[in-house]
C-alpha positions as CSV (number, residue, x, y, z in Angstrom):
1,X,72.4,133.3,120.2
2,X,69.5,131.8,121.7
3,X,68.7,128.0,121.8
4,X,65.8,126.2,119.5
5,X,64.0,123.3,120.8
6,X,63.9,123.7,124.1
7,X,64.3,120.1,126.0
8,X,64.6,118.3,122.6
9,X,66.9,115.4,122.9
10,X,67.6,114.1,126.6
11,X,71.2,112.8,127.5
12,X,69.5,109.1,126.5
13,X,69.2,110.5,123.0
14,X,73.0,111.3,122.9
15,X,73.9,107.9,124.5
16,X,71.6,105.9,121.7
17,X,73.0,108.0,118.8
18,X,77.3,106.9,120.4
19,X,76.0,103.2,121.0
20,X,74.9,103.2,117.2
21,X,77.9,105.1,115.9
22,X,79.9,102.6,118.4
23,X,78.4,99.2,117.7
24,X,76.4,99.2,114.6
25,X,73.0,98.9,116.1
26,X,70.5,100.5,117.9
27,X,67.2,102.2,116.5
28,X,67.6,105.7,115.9
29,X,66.3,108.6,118.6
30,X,62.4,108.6,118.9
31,X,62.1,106.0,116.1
32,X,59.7,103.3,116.7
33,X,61.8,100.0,118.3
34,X,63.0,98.0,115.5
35,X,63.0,100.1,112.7
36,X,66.6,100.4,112.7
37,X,68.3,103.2,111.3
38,X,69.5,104.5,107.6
39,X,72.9,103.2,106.3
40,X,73.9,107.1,105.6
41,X,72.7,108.4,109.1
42,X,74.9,105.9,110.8
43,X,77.9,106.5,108.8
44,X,77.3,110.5,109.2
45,X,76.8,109.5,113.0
46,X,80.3,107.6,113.2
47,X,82.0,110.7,110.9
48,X,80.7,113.2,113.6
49,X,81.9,110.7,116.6
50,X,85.2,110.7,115.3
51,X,85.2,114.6,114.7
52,X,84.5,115.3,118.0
53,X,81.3,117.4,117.1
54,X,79.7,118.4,121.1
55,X,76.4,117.3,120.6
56,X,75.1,120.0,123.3
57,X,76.4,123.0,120.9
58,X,74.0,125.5,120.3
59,X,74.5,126.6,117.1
60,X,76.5,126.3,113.4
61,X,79.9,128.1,114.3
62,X,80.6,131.4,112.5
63,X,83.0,131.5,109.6
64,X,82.9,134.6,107.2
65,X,81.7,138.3,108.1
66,X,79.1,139.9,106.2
67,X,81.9,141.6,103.7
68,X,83.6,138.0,103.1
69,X,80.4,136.3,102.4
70,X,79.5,139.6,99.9
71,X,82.8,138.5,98.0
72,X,82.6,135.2,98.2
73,X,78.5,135.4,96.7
74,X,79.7,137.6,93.6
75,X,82.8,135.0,93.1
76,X,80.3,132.0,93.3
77,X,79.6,129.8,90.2
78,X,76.2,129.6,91.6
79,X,75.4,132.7,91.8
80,X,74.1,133.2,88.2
81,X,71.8,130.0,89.3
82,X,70.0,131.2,92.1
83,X,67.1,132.5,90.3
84,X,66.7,129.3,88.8
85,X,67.1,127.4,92.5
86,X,64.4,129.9,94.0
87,X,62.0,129.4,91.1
88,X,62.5,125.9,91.8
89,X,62.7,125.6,95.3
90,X,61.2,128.0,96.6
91,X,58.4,128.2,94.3
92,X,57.7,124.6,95.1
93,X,57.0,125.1,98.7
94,X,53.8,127.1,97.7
95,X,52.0,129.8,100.8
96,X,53.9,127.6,103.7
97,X,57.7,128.0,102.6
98,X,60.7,126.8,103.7
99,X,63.6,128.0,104.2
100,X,66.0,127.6,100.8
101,X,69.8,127.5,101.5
102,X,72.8,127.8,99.3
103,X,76.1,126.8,100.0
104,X,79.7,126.6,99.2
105,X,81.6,123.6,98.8
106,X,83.1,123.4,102.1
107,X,79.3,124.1,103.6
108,X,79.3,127.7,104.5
109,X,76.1,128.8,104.2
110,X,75.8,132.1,101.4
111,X,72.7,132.1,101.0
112,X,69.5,131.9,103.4
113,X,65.6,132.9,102.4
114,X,63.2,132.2,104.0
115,X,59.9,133.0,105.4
116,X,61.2,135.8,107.3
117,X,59.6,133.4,111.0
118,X,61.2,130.3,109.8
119,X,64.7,132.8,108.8
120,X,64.6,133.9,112.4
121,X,64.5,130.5,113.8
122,X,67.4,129.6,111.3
123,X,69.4,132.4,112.7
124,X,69.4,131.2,116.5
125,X,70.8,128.2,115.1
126,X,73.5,129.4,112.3
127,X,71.2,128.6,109.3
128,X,72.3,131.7,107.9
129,X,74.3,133.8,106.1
130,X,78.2,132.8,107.0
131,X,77.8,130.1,108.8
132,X,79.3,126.9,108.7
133,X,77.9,123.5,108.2
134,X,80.4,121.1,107.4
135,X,79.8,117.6,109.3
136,X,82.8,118.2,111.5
137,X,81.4,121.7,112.0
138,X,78.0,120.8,113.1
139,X,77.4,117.1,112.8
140,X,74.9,115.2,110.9
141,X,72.8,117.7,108.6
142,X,71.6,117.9,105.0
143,X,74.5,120.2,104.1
144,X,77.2,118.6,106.1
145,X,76.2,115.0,105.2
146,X,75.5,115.6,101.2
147,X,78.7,117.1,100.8
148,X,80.3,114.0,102.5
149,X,78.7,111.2,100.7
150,X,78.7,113.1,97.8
151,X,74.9,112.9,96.9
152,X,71.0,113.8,98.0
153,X,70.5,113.7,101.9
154,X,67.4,113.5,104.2
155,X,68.1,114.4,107.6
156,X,64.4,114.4,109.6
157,X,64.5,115.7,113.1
158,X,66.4,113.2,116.1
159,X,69.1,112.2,112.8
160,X,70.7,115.3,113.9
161,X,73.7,114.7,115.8
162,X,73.6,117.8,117.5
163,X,70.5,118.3,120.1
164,X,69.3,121.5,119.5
165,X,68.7,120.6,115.6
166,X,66.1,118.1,116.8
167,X,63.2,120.1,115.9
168,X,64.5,120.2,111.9
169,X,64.4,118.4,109.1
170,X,66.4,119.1,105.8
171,X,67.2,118.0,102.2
172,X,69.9,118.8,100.6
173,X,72.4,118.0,97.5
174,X,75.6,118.8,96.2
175,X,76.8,120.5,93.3
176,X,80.0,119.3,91.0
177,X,81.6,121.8,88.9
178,X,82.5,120.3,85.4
179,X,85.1,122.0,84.6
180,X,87.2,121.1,87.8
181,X,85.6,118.2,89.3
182,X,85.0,119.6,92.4
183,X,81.9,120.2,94.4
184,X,81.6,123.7,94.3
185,X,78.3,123.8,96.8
186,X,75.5,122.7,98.1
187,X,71.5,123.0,97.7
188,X,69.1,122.9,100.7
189,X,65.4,122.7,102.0
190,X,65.0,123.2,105.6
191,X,61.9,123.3,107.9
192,X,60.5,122.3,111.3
193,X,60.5,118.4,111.6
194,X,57.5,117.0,110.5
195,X,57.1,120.1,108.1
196,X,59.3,118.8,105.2
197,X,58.3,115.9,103.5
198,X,61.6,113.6,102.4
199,X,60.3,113.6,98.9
200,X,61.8,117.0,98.8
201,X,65.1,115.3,98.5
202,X,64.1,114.4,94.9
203,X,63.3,118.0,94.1
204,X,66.5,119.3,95.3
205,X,68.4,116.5,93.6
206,X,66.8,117.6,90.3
207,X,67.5,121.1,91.1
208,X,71.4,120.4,91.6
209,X,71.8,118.5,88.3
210,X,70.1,121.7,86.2
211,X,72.5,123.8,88.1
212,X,75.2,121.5,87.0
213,X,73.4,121.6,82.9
214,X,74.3,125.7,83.4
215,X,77.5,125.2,84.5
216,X,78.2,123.0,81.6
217,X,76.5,125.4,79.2
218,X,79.0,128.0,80.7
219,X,82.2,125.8,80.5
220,X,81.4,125.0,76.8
221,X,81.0,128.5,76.1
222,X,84.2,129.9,77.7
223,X,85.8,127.0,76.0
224,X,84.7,127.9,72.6
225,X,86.2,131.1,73.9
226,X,89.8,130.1,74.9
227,X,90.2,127.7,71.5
228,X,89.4,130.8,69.6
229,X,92.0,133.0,71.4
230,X,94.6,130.8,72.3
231,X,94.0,128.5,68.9
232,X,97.2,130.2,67.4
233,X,99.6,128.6,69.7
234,X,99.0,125.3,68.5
235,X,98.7,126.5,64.6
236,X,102.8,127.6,65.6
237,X,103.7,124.7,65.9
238,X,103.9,124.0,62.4
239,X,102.4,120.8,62.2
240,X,104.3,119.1,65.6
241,X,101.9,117.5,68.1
242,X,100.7,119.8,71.0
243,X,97.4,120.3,73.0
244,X,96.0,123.2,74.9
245,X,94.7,122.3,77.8
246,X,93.0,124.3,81.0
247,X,94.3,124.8,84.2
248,X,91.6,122.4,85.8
249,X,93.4,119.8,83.0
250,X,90.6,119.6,80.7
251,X,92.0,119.1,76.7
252,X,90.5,121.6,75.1
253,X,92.2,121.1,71.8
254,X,95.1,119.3,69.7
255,X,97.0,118.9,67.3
256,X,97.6,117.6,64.5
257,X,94.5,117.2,63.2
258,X,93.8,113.0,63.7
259,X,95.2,113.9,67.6
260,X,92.2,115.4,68.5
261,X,91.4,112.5,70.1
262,X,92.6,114.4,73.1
263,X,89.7,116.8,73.0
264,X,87.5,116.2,76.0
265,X,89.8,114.4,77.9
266,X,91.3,115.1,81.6
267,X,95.2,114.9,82.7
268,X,96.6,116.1,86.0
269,X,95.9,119.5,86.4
270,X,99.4,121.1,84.6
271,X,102.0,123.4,86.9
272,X,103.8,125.9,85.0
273,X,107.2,124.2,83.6
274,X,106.5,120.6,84.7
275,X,106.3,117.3,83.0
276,X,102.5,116.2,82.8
277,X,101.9,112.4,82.0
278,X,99.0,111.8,79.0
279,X,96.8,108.7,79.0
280,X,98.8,107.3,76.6
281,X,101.5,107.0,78.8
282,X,103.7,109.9,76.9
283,X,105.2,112.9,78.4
284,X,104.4,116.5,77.9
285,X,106.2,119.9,79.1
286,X,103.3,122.4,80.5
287,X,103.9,125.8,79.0
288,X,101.6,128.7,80.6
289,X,100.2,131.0,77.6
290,X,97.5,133.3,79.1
291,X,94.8,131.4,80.3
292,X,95.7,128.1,79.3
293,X,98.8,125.7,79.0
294,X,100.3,125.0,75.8
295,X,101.5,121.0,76.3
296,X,104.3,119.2,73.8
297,X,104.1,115.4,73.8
298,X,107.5,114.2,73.7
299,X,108.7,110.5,72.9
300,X,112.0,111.1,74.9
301,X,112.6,112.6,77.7
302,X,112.7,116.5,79.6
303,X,115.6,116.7,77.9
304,X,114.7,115.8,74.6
305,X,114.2,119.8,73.4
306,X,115.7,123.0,74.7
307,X,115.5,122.8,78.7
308,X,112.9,124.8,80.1
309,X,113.0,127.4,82.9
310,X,109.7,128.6,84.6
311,X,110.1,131.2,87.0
312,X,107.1,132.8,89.8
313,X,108.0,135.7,90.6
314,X,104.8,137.9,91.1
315,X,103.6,138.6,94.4
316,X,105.4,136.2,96.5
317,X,108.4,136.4,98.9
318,X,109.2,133.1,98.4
319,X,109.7,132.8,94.7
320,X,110.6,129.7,92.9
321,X,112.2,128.2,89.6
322,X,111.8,125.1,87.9
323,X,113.8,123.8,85.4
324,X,112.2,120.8,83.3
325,X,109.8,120.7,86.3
326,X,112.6,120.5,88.4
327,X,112.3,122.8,91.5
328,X,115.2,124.8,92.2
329,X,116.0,126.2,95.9
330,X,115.7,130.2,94.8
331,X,117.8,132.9,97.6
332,X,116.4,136.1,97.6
333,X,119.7,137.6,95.4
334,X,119.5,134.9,93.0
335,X,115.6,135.4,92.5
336,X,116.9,139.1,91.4
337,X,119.5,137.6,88.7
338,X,117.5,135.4,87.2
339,X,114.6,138.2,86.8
340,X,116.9,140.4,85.6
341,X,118.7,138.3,83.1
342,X,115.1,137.5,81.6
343,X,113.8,140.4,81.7
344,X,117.7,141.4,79.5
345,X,117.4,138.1,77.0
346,X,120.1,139.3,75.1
347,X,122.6,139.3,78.2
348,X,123.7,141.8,80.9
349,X,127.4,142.5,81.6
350,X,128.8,142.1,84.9
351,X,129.1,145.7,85.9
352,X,125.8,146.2,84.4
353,X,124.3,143.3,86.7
354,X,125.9,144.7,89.4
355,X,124.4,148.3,88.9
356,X,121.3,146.7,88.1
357,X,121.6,144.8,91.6
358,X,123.8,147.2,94.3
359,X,123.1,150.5,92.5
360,X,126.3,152.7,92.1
361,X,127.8,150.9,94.8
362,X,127.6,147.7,93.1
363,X,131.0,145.5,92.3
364,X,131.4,143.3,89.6
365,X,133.6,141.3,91.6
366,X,130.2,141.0,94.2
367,X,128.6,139.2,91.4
368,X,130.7,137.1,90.3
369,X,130.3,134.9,93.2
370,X,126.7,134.9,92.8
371,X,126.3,133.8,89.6
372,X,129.2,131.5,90.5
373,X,127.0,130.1,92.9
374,X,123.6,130.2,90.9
375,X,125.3,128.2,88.0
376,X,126.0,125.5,90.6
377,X,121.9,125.2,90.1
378,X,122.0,125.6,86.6
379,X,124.6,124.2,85.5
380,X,125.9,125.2,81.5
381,X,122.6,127.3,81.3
382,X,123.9,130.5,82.7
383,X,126.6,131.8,80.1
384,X,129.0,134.3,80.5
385,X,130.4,137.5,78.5
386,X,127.5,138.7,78.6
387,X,125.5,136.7,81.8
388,X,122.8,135.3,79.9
389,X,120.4,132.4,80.1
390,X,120.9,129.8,77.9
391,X,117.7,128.0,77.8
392,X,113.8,128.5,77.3
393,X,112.4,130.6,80.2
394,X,108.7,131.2,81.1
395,X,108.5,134.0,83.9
396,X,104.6,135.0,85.0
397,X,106.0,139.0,84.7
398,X,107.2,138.0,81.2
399,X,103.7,136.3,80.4
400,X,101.8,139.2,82.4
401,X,103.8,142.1,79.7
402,X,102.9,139.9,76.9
403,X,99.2,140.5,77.7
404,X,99.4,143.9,78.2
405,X,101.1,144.0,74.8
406,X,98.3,141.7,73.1
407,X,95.5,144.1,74.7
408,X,94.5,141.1,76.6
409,X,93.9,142.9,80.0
410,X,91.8,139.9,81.6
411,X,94.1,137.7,81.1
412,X,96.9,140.3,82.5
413,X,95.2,140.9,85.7
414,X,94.4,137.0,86.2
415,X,98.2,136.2,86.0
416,X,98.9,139.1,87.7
417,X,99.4,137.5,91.5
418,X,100.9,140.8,93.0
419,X,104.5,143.0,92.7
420,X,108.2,141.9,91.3
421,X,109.8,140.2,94.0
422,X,108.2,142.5,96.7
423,X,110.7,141.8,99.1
424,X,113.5,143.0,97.0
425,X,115.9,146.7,97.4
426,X,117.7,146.2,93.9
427,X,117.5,149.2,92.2
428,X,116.5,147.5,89.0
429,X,113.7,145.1,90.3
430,X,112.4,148.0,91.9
431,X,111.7,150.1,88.5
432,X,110.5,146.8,86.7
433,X,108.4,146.2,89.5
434,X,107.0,149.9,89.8
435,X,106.8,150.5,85.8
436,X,104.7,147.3,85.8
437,X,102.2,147.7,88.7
438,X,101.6,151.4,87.1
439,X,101.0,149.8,83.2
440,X,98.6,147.2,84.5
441,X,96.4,149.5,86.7
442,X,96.4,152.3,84.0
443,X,95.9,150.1,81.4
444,X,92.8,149.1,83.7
445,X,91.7,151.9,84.8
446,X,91.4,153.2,81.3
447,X,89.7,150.5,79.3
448,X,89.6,147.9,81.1
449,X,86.4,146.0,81.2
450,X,84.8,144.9,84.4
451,X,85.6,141.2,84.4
452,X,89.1,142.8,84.0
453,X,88.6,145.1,87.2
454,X,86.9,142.5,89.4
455,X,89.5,140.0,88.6
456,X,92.3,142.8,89.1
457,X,90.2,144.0,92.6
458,X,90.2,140.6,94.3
459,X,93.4,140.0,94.2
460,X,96.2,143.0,93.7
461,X,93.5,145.6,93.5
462,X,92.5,144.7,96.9
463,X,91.8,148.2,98.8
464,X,92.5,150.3,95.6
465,X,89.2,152.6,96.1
466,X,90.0,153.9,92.4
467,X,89.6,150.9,91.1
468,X,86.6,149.7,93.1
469,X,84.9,153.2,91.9
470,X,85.6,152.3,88.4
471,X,84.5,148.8,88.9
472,X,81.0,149.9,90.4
473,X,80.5,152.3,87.6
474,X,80.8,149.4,85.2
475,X,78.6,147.0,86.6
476,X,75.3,146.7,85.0
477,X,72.7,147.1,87.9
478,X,71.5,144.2,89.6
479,X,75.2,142.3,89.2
480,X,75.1,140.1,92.4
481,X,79.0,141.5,92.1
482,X,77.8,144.7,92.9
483,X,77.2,144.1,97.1
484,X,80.9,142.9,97.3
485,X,82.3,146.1,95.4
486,X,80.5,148.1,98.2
487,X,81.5,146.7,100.7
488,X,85.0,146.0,99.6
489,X,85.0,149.9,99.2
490,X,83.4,150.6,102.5
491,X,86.2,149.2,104.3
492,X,89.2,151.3,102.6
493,X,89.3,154.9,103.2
494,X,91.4,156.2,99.9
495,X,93.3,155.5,97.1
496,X,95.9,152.6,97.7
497,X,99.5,154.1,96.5
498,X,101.8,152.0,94.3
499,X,105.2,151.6,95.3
């Protein structure tokens, strides 16, 4: 790429900007003699020092290809804002322009428009498209400096750590996503130094909090969504105290009825199986139903009702059990049992195991010693005559067929992380595994819906070209999902074949 700005910012520049970083004083480059410089520019300055940023690079470093930032658009909560920030932004810059950027939350650039001049200057210096801008990518800059203060930055001109940035100016501001907490991107104004007036840090402060009013709007609406759905869950309990609660660990209901104090409030974000602590300093055992987590406060402890064992078994060859929260070291052959046996809740019998395990080949005697072994981890929970588990199990492929069942294909494909135990030869786990990869992308194929597609297409579909085909017929025109299908397709040449 070529270089911007020429001679802009001798060695003496760099040299004043390490002394400040260094010492705490110093006037900032090309800044009049005693006007000191901004409490954030020095702190940003210190930040880059200490991230080793060269302050003679020539330009953002590349960090996603065209396809990856095409995905990573359509995935964006932003991206249903970005009419909003162009009216706003863009619209505000009147006949001059300037160059509106849209981030991610670690600062990689997904967005770029421009006046297609001041674009072409961006490019030379990674202001574009897939490019990073993290402080420790590129210094101090709007971007990189917002996102690590965590509010509205101006950066004019010799503030830049990095010499050839000299010749721009930017404002910028991040982006929190209520639901989760966490800054999900960043807004930005960038133009020639002297070009952008620092007021516009106000204007893209004020465009960052409306994007953050929409993504409220949104969360309260999928929320009304998930109480209606998942509501039933808490009405089984008959009357016992419970709370559903998101994966981010937002309460999004309760009950009884006078607990619903809850409602609004934020825990630890829940795993699957574990023991979450409430604000009231009570326990709770997170239960995964569908989208949400079903919690039970209880006043004693994990072992106050029937022990609880959660098993992850989808798309992993590392799988992993808890019991009561408890981690459990999982072998490969003991992942199979314990699939097996809940998959079989009413019990397998030892030759039947074994089948289900060796094939014909299979001895009984063989598994004997592995479930001898495997009750050493469980202790009284794995019965005998039939082998059966003697305890409250949660699996993600039992949760996954439950959807299916239910019709809930969205739900399905989200939990849906990849094949049973794909590193496993047992006869058995190989025909649960096949009969439910084939289900699920039927199922999808044939009515699913295309939140249920994309969801399916990012992560297990990935490379399916039937599916993409299916999800780009769905998709209304104009979907900012719609580049990513394409070029998601573009890179796969055929159907991908389940095993």
């Amino acid at each position: 790429m070529r270089r911007v700005g020429g001679a802009a910012g001798s060695a003496g520049h760099e040299s004043a900007q390490h002394e400040f970083a260094e010492h705490g004083h110093a006037d900032p480059p090309g800044a009049p003699r005693g006007t000191g410089v901004r409490p954030a520019i020095a702190a940003s300055w210190r930040r880059s020092r200490r991230s080793g940023v060269d302050a003679a690079a020539e330009h953002a470093p590349p960090v996603l290809s065209r396809a990856q930032v095409a995905a990573a658009r359509a995935g964006h909560p932003l991206a249903a804002h970005l009419a909003m920030a162009r009216e706003l932004l863009r619209g505000s810059a009147g006949e001059t322009g300037q160059l509106m950027v849209v981030t991610d939350g670690d600062g990689t650039v997904l967005w770029a428009e421009g006046p297609p001049a001041l674009r072409r200057d961006g490019e030379a210096v990674g202001l574009a498209e897939g490019f990073g801008w993290s402080e420790p990518s590129i210094g101090t800059n709007g971007i990189g400096t917002a996102l690590a203060s965590g509010g509205p930055e101006y950066v004019f001109a010799e503030e830049h750590a990095v010499r050839v940035l000299h010749r721009w100016s930017c404002a910028a501001a991040p982006v929190t996503d209520p639901d989760s907490g966490a800054v999900v991107g960043c807004l930005d104004l960038s133009d020639t130094a002297g070009r952008l007036d620092p007021a516009a840090v106000r204007l893209v402060a004020a465009v960052a909090r409306l994007a953050e009013t929409g993504l409220a709007a949104e969360m309260r609406a999928r929320d009304a969504r998930l109480r209606d759905v998942y509501g039933r869950h808490l009405r089984a309990l008959r009357g016992e105290p419970g709370l559903l609660v998101t994966p981010t660990g937002r309460v999004l209901a309760a009950e009884p009825a006078g607990s619903d104090r809850w409602r609004g409030r934020r825990i630890a974000a829940p795993a699957p199986g574990a023991w979450v602590e409430l604000p009231d300093g009570s326990r709770a055992l997170a239960e995964p139903v569908g989208e949400v987590f079903l919690l039970r406060p209880a006043a004693r402890g994990p072992r106050a009702d029937r022990p609880l064992l959660s098993l992850a078994l989808l798309g992993t060859e590392r799988p992993t059990a808890r019991l009561d929260g408890r981690r459990i070291p999982l072998s490969q052959r003991h992942a199979e049992i314990l699939a097996l046996l809940a998959l079989h809740p009413r019990g397998l019998s030892g030759d039947r195991l074994a089948q289900c395990l060796y094939g014909e080949a299979g001895s009984a005697v063989t598994v004997r010693v592995e479930v001898h072994r495997l009750r050493g981890l469980l202790g009284g929970l794995l019965g005998a005559r039939p082998y059966r588990l003697e305890c409250a199990v949660d699996a993600d492929v039992l949760a996954v067929r439950r959807l299916l069942d239910a019709g809930d294909l969205t739900g399905a494909a989200r939990l849906y992380a990849g094949e049973l135990l794909p590193a496993s030869d047992a006869p058995a786990v190989r025909e649960e595994r096949d009969e439910l990869a084939v289900r699920l992308r039927g199922l999808l194929l044939r009515r699913g819906t295309a939140e249920a597609l994309w969801t399916y297409a990012r992560r297990a579909g990935v490379g399916d070209a039937e599916v993409l085909a299916r999800l780009a017929a769905l998709l209304p025109p104009g979907d900012p999902r719609g580049a990513a299908v394409a070029a998601l397709a573009g890179r796969f040449a055929g159907p991908r074949g389940v095993r």
